[in-house]
N, C-alpha and C positions, 0 to 999 in steps of 0.2 A: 311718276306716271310714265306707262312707255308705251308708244303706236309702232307697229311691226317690227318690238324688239327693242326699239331705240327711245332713250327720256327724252321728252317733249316739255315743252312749258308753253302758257296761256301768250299766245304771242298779237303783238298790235302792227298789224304791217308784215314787211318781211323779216327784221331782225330784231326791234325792238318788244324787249318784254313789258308787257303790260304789269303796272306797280300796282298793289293793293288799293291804295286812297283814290288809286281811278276805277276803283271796278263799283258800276254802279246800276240801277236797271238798264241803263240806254246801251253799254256795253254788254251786257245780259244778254237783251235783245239781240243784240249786233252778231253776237257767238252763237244763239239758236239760230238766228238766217243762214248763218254762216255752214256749221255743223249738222245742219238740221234742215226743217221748213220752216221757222218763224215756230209760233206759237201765242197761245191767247195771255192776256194779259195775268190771267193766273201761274202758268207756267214760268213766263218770264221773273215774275217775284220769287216765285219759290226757284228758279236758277242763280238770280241773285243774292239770295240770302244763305246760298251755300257759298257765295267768296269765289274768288275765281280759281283756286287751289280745288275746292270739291265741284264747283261745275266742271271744270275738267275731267275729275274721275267719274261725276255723274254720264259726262257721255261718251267718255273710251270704256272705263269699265263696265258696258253694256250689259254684259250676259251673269251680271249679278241681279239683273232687273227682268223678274220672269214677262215673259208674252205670250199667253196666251191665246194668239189670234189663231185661230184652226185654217186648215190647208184649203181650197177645193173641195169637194167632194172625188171628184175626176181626176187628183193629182196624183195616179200613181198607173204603172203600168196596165194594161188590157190586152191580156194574150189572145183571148177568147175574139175580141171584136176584130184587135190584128189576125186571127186566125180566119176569120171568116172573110174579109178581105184579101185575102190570099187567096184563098180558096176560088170568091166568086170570080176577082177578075183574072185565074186561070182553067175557069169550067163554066163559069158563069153565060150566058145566053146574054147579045149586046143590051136587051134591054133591062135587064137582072143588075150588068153593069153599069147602066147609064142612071137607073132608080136607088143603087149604093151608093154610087158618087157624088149624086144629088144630096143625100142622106149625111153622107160625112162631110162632105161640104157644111152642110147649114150647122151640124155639131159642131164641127171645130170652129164655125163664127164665131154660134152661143157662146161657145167657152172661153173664146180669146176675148168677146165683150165681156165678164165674167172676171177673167184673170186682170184685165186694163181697172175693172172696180175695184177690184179686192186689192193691187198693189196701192193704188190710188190713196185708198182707206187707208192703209199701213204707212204712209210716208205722212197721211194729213192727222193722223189719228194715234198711231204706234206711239209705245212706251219706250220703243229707242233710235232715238234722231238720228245720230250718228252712223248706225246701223244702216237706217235704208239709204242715208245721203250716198256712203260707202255703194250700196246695193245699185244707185243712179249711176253710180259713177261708171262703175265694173258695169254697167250695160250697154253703155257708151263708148265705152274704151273696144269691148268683144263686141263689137257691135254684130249682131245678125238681127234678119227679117221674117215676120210670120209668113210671107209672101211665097218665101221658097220654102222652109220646116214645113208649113202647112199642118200642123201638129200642135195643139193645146201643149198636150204635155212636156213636148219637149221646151216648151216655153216656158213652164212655171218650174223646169226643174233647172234649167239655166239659173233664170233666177233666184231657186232657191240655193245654187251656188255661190253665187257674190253676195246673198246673206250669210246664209255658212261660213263664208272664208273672207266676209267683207273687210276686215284688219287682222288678218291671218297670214301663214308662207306663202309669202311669193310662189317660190316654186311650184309649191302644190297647186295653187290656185291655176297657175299656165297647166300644169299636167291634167286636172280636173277638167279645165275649162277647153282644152286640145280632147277628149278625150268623150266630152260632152256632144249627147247627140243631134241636137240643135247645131255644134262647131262642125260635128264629122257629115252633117247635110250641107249645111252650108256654104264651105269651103270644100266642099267634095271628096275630101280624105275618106269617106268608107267604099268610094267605086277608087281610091290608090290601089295599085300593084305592081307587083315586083319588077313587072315586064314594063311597066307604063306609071312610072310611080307621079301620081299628081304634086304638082308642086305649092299648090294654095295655100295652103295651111305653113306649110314651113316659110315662105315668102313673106305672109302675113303677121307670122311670130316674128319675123327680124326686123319688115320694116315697120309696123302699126304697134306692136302689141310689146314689144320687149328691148328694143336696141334703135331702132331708127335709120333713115339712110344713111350712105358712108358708112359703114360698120360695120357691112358684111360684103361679100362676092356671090355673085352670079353661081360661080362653083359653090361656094356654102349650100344657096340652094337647092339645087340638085343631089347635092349630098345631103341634104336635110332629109331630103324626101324621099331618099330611098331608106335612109332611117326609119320614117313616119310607115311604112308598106309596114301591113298588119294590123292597124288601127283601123277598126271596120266597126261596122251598126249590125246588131241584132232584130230584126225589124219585129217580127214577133214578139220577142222578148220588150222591145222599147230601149234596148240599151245597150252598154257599150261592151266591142267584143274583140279579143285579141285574135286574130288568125295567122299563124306558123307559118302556112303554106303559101302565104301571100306576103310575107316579109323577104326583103334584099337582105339575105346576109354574109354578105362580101363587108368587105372592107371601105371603110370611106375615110374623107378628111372630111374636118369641117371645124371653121374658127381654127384652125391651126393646129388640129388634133386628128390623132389616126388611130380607127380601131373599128372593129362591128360592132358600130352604136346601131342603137337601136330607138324608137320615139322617146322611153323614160331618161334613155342615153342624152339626147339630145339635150332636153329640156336642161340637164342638168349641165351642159355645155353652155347653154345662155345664160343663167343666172349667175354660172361663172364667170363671164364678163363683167368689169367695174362697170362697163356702158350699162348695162340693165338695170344697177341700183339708180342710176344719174335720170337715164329715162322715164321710168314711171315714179321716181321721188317728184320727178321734174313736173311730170303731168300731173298728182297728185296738187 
């Protein structure tokens, strides 16, 4: 059995392997809280009766277990309703504007109360535990707020990132999730530029997300982030957009390396650090 790559075994504690003759309901139990959210006394039998060898596979090898839970309705881009947004609040008359914002305002509540159901459902309810525990995880860890997105969608499509790649590449998962437009609102990486390259987002991969403090330099930073220039939001579109003319491409160092890295550059400067497997093996 292997979790991002590496064999794993059913473990009791932090080193000790759990032995056959002890696997029993109450251990059962113990691994769906654990892997999961609990579950009803049916599940826990049929967890148990698979031995702790196949409950294992039962909840890493997830994506052998179809789910059929369907999206939103709303989960997918609207150019049309971004486009008219555009439009009114630069032609629009103050009160045109003030009756829109009202308008998308109360839309994107509906939806975020909507999206909070529907994940809700899928961790109390879902055919794969491990999955959305993963999915809790990875939302805590990149932590952002509906407060600032202000965007349904960019909310459910975060999220349906750390399901997609909930025990998937590292790597990817940083590039995805750097790269996500929920991340590039957030941490303000799509107003970066080459003249003024924000530093949020690269600050946040070293100290929060990938390495920790002590690990990096001040100077990393800043050369992160002239890396990071050209990673921008398509606001129309809903997603995420490279821009040439807005990338630093001099020369930088950074972690001990010198070259015109660029944001895919970088990322793959961090997970070349042994610090990065230590830290999020850590926080896992």
């Amino acid at each position: 059995m292997k979790l991002f790559g590496r064999p794993i075994r059913l473990m009791n504690g932090m080193l000790k392997e759990l032995s056959s003759d002890r696997w029993n309901y109450s251990t059962a139990a113990h691994l769906l809280n654990r892997a999961g959210f609990g579950g009803a006394p049916a599940e826990v039998r049929q967890l148990a009766e698979l031995g702790p060898e196949g409950a294992v596979d039962f909840l890493v090898d997830y994506e052998k277990i179809p789910d059929p839970t369907p999206n939103p309705e709303w989960a997918q881009p609207e150019p049309d309703r971004m486009r008219r947004l555009y439009e009114v609040n630069r032609t629009g008359t103050p009160e045109e504007k003030r009756q829109l914002q009202q308008e998308t305002q109360q839309l994107q509540r509906r939806r975020l109360t909507e999206l909070r159901g529907w994940w809700l459902q899928r961790m109390a309810r879902g055919p794969r535990p491990l999955q959305e525990k993963m999915t809790l995880f990875w939302h805590g860890h990149f932590a952002t707020s509906f407060e600032k997105v202000r965007d349904a969608y960019f909310m459910w499509r975060q999220n349906d990132i750390f399901r997609r790649l909930a025990t998937g590449n590292w790597r990817l998962l940083l590039l995805e999730v750097g790269q996500d437009p929920a991340m590039l609102v957030w941490l303000d990486q799509a107003q970066s530029r080459r003249e003024h390259p924000n530093e949020n987002f690269a600050r946040e991969v070293m100290e929060l997300f990938a390495l920790g403090e002590g690990h990096y330099t001040e100077h990393d930073i800043s050369e992160a982030a002239r890396a990071l220039t050209g990673w921008s939001l398509e606001r129309q579109q809903q997603s995420y957009v490279y821009r040439p003319f807005l990338h630093d491409a001099g020369i930088k160092t950074i972690l001990g390396r010198t070259g015109d890295f660029d944001g895919d550059d970088f990322i793959g400067l961090i997970v070349a650090q042994p610090q990065a497997a230590k830290f999020i093996t850590s926080k896992i």
